[in-house]
N, C-alpha and C positions, 0 to 999 in steps of 0.2 A: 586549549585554543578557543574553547567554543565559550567559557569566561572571560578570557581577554576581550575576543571579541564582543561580547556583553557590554562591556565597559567603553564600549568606543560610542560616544555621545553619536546620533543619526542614524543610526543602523538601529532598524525597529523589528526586523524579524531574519531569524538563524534556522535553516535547515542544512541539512549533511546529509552527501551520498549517500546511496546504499551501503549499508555496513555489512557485517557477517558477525555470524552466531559469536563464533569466538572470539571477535573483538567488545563483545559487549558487556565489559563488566562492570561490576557495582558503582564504580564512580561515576561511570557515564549515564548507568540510567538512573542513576539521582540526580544527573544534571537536569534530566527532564523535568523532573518536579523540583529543582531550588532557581530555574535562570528560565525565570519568565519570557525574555525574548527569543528562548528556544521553542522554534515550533511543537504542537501535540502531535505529532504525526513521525511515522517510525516505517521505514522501508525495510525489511529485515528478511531476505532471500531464504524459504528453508528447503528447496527445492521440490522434497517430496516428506512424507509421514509416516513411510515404511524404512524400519531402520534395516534393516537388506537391503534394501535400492540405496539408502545411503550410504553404508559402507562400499556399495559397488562401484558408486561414482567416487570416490573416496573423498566424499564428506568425513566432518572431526565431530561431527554432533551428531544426535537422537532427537527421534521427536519428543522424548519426553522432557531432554534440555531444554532444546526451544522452548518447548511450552513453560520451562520451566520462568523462563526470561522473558516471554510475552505476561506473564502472570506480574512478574516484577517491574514490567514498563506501567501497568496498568494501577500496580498499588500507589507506585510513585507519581504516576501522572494519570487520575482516572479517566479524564476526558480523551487520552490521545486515542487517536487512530492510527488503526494498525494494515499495513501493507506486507503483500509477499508476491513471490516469485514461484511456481512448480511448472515442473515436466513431467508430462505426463508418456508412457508408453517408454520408459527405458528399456533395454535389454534384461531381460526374462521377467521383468514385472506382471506380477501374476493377478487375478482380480483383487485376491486380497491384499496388497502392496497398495494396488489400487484403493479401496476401502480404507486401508488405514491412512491414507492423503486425503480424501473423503472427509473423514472423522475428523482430523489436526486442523483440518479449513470448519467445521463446527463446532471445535472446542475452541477454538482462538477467537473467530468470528471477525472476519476482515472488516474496513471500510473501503480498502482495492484489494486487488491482485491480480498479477500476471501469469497468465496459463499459457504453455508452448507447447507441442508434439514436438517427441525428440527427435534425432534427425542426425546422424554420424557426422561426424566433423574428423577430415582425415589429418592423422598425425597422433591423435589423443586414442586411449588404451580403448574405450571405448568402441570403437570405429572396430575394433579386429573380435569385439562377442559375439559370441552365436546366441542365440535362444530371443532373436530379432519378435517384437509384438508386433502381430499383420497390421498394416495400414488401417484398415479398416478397424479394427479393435480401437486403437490410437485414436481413431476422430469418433469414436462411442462415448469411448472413455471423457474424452475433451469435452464434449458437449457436455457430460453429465455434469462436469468439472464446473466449469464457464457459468451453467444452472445455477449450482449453489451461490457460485462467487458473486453473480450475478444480480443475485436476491438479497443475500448479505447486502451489498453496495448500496442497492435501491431504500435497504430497511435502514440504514446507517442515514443517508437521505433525508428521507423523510422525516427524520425525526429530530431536523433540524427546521423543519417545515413552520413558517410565522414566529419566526426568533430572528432575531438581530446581529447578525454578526459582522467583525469590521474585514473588511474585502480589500484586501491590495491589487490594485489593477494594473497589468503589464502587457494587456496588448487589447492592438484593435482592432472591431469586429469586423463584418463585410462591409457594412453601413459607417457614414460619419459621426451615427450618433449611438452606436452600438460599441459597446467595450464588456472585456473578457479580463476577469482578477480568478485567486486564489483566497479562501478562507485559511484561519490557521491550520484546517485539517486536511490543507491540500483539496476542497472543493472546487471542482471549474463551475466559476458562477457567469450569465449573463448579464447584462441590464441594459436598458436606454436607459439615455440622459442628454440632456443639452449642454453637459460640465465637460471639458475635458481632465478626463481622470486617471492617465495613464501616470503612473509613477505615484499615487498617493495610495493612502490609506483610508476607505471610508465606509460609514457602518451603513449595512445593507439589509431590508430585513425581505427572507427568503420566503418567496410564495410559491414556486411550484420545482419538483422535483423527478429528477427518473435514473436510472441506476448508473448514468455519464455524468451529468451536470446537474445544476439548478439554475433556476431563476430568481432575479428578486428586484425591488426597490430600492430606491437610494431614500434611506431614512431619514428625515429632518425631524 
């Protein structure tokens, strides 16, 4: 699907939901590196990095899978940025569950991610465990989480800092002369301009950055 749509003259750039571990096989992440208008940027939910917390939720993967297929998005397409999703503070996750989700966001090295405290949702098998993580552990733990993701984000940022890149712009800001796009890596960029720029594509080059957004220039 995501060749077909390639092929369809006007359409300059392809992103896709969030996927899951075991959808992601070889074909797909060579599409990354052979279909240039596929975005560099890769949403891939692992939830956590402790393979007991994942069997508990009854995940099909390990963290050393995953990592095994973050490894293979990055040979295939060195530049992507990489996105996830964890919960932190499941049922009986213990610090080192904790730790080993810790480690998996250090060996991967985000440019996002989604951090949540877990939270029973009734109906699901979950909802009826015992060995519950006090509240208060759960927003320890999060924060510490949040930290790293955090830092990663900002460092991933910055080190696009005075480069050029081309910015599709799809929405507008508070101001009439204020507008808000996307870089290929999923960046939320600002800028002024006197152009109306919503719905085009144009190259931006980035001057200040923090671990939500950037700013930049409209480059001529």
């Amino acid at each position: 699907l995501i060749a077909a749509i390639a092929d369809i003259e006007g359409i300059e750039r392809i992103r896709y939901m969030t996927s899951h571990p075991k959808d992601m096989d070889d074909e797909l992440i060579a599409a990354h590196g052979e279909i240039p208008k596929l975005m560099p940027f890769m949403h891939l939910p692992v939830q956590s990095g402790s393979d007991k917390i994942l069997k508990e939720m009854n995940r099909k993967h390990t963290g050393d899978h995953y990592r095994e297929i973050m490894a293979k998005l990055r040979k295939a397409r060195p530049d992507i940025a990489l996105a996830s999703d964890f919960i932190v503070g499941f049922p009986s996750e213990t610090e080192q569950d904790f730790e080993d989700t810790m480690q998996l966001v250090r060996d991967v090295n985000y440019a996002h991610a989604y951090s949540f405290k877990y939270s029973a949702r009734p109906g699901t098998p979950a909802a009826n465990m015992q060995n519950l993580v006090p509240e208060a552990v759960k927003s320890e733990r999060i924060q510490r989480l949040q930290a790293l993701i955090d830092a990663q984000r900002l460092a991933f940022n910055q080190a696009y800092l005075d480069k050029t890149v081309p910015v599709l712009f799809d929405r507008q800001g508070d101001k009439p002369d204020h507008f808000l796009g996307r870089t290929p890596y999923n960046q939320s960029v600002h800028v002024t301009s006197n152009s109306a720029l919503l719905g085009k594509v144009v190259p931006v080059k980035l001057t200040a950055a923090n671990a939500l957004s950037m700013t930049g220039e409209i480059a001529v």
